[in-house]
C-alpha positions in Angstrom: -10.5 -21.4 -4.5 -6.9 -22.5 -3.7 -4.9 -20.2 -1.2 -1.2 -20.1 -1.3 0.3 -21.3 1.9 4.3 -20.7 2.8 6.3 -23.8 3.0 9.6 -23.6 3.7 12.3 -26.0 3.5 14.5 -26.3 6.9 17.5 -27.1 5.2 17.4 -24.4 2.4 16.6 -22.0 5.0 19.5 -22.9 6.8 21.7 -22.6 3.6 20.8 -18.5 3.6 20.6 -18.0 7.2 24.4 -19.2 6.8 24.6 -16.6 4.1 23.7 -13.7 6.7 26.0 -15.4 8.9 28.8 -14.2 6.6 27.4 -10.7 5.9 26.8 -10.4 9.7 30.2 -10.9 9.8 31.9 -8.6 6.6 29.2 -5.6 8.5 31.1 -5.9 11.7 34.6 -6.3 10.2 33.5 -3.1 7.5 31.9 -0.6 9.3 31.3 -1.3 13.4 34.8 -2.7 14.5 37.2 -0.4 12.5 34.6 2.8 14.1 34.4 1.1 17.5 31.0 1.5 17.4 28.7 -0.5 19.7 25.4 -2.8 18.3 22.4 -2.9 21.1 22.2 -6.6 22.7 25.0 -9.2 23.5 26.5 -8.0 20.3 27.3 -5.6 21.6 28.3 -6.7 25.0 30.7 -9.1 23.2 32.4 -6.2 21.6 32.7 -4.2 24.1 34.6 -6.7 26.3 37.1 -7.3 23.4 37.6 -3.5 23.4 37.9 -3.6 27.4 40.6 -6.8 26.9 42.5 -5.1 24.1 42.8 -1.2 26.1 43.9 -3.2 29.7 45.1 -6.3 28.7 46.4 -5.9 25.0 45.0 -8.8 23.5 41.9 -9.9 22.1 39.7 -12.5 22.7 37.7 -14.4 20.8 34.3 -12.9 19.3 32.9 -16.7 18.6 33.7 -17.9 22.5 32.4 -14.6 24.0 29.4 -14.3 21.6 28.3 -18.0 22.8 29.0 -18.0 26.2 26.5 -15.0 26.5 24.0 -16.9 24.4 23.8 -19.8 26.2 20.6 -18.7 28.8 18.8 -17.1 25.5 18.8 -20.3 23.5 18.2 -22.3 26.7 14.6 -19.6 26.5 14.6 -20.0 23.2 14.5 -23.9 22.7 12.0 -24.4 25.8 9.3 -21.3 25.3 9.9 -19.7 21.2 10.5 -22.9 19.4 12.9 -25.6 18.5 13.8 -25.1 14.7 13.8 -21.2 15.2 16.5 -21.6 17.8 18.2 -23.6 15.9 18.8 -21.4 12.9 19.4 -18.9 15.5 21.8 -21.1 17.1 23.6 -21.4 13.4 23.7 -17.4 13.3 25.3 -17.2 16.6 28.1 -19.6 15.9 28.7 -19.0 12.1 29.2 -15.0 12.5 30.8 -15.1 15.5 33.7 -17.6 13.5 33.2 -15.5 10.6 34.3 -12.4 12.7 37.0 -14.3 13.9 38.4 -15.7 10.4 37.6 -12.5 8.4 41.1 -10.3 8.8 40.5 -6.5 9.9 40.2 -4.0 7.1 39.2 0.0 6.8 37.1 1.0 4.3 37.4 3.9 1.7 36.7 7.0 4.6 37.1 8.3 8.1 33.6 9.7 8.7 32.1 7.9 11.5 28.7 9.5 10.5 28.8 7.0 7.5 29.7 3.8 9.4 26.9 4.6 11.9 24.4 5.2 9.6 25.3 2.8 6.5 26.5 0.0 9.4 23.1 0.2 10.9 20.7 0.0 8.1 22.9 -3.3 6.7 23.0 -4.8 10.9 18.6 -4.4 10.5 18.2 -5.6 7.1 20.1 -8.4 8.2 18.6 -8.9 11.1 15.0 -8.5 9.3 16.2 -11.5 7.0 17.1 -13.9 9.7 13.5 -13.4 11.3 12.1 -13.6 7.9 13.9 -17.4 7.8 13.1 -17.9 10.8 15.8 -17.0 12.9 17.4 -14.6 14.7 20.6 -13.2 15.3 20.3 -13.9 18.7 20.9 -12.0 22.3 18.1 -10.1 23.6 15.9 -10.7 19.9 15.2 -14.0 22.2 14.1 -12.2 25.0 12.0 -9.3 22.9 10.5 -12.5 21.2 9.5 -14.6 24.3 7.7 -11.5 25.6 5.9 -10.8 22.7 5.0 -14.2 22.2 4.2 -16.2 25.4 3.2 -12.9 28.1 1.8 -10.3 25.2 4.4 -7.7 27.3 6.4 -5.3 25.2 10.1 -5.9 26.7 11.7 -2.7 24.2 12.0 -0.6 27.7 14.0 -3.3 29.1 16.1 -3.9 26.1 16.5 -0.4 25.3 18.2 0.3 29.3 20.2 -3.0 28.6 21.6 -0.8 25.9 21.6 2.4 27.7 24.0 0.7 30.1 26.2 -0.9 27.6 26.9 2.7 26.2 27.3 4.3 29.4 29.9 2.2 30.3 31.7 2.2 26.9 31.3 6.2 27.5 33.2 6.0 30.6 36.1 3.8 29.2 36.5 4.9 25.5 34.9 8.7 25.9 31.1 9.2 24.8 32.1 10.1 21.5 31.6 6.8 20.6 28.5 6.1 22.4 26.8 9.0 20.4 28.0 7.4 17.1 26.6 4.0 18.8 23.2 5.4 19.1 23.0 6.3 15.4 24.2 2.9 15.3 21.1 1.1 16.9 18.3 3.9 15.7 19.5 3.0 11.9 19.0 -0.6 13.1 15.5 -0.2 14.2 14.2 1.9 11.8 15.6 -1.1 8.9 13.8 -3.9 11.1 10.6 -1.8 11.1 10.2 -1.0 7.5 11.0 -4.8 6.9 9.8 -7.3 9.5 6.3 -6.4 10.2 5.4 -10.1 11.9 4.4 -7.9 15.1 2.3 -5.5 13.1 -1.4 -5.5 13.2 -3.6 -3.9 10.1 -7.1 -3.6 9.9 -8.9 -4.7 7.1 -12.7 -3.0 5.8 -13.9 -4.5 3.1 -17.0 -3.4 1.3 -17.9 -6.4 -1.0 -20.5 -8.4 -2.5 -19.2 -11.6 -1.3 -18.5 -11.5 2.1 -18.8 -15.1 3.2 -16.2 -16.2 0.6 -14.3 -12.7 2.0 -14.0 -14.2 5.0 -13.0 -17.8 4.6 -10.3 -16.6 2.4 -9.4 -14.4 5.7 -9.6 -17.4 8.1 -7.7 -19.7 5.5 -5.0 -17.6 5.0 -4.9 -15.9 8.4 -6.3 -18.1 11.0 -8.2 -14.9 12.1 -11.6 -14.3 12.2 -13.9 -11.1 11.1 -17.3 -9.4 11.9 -20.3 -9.1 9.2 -21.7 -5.1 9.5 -24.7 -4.4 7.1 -25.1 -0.9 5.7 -26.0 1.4 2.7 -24.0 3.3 0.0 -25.1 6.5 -0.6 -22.9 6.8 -3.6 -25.7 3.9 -5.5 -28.0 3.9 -2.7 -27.7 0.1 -2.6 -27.0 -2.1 0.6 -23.4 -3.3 0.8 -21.5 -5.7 3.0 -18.4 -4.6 4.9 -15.9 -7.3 6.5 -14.2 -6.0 9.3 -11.4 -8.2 10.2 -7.5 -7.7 12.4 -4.5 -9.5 10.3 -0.9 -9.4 10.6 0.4 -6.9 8.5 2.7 -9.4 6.2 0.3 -10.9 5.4 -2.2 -8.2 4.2 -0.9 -8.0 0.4 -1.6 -11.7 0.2 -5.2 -11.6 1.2 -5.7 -8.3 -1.3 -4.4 -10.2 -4.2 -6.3 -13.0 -4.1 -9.2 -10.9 -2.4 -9.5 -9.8 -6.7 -9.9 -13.1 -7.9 -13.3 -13.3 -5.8 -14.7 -10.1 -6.0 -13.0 -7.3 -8.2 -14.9 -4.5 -7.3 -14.3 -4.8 -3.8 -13.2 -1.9 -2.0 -10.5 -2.6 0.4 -9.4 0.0 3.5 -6.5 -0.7 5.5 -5.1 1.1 8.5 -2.6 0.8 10.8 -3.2 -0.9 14.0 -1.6 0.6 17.0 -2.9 -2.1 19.5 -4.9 -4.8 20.5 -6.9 -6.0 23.9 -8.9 -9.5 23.6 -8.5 -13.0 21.7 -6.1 -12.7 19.0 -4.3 -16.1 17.5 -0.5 -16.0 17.2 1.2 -17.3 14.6 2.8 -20.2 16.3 6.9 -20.4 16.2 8.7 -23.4 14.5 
């Protein structure tokens, strides 16, 4: 039996998380600047101290300088707890859009509805965000933190992030009306809702799997998943024969891989798969490059 195992190249993945870079940047330039809208994390931040600069000091600073400066105690987490080539990439995001932002020349698009920059904005800023974690990456800010929480204390930080943003738009409500903090909301719930349907690293499903070959069943799981299962014995009424049912926890990207070569062993095997909320006991982590 021969498993298929990812192996990505660095440099390739590099080469497209340089690509989002640039579409980071043309999303801003379209749809969040030219609405003054407001992205959750230092993205935001950065933003809203270039609108802060331009309505008390009339001029605008840099996106790139702010962007990094803010960054620099999130890669310092990132290169000593997450991993070295993930803040790297992330590193490349960070710099690359920021100069992107800073090179692209400001442009309106084809309406004046701020409903449609909020919600079109948004679902681009998560699917782009989706693919940089898919490479490897991330666009950086408080993804850092969220990820260092999840991965090294098994703590959900979302509250925390989600005040850090409550307090962003608060204060852009105060100085640019709340108008634009409303919009900003639709902003980051578009966001979300992109990310969750899909990044699903974080997500757990549960496998049940009736088969007649449930040792091979569950060295294709371990193989391919690291994770272990549990062996329960029964009977189906429906042929009143004994069966085998694997029980095992995966990571839900990876639960389409194990079902299709899950056929090649045993095609009859009938596979139930449900959505696991959460987890208390040993479960192995995907490590982080």
């Amino acid at each position: 039996m021969i498993v298929v195992k990812k192996k990505n190249n660095f440099w390739i993945r590099a080469l497209l998380i340089l690509f989002v870079s640039f579409l980071f940047a043309i999303n801003i330039r379209i749809f969040v600047k030219p609405a003054g809208l407001l992205p959750g994390g230092l993205s935001g931040v950065t933003l809203l101290i270039q609108q802060i600069c331009v309505k008390f000091f009339e001029f605008e600073p840099s996106y790139t300088l702010i962007n990094v400066l803010l960054n620099l105690f999130p890669i310092y987490i990132g290169f000593k707890f997450i991993g070295k080539k993930f803040t790297l990439l992330s590193c490349i995001v960070i710099v690359t859009s920021g100069f992107f932002v800073d090179l692209i020349p400001a442009f309106n698009v084809w309406t004046e509805e701020m409903l449609l920059y909020s919600v079109f904005g948004g679902i681009i800023n998560g699917a782009l965000i989706s693919f940089c974690l898919l490479l490897g990456g991330t666009s950086g800010g408080t993804d850092f933190i969220s990820i260092y929480f999840s991965e090294q204390k098994g703590k959900d930080a979302w509250n925390y992030i989600l005040m850090f943003n409550i307090v962003i738009l608060l204060t852009a409500g105060l100085i640019f009306g709340f108008e634009i903090a409303l919009y900003s909301i639709i902003f980051q719930y578009a966001s979300t809702q992109a990310i969750k349907m899909l990044f699903t690293r974080y997500q757990k499903s549960t496998m049940l799997i009736i088969t007649k070959e449930p040792n091979k069943v569950y060295k294709l799981i371990k193989d391919i998943t690291n994770h272990s299962g549990t062996l329960f014995k029964g009977k189906g009424f429906y042929g009143d024969k004994d069966v085998n049912m694997v029980y095992s926890i995966v990571d839900a990207d990876e639960v389409s891989l194990i079902v299709k070569e899950l056929k090649k062993i045993d095609e009859s095997a009938f596979v139930n798969i449900l959505r696991t909320e959460s987890i208390e006991g040993t479960f192995y982590k995907r490590p982080t490059e």
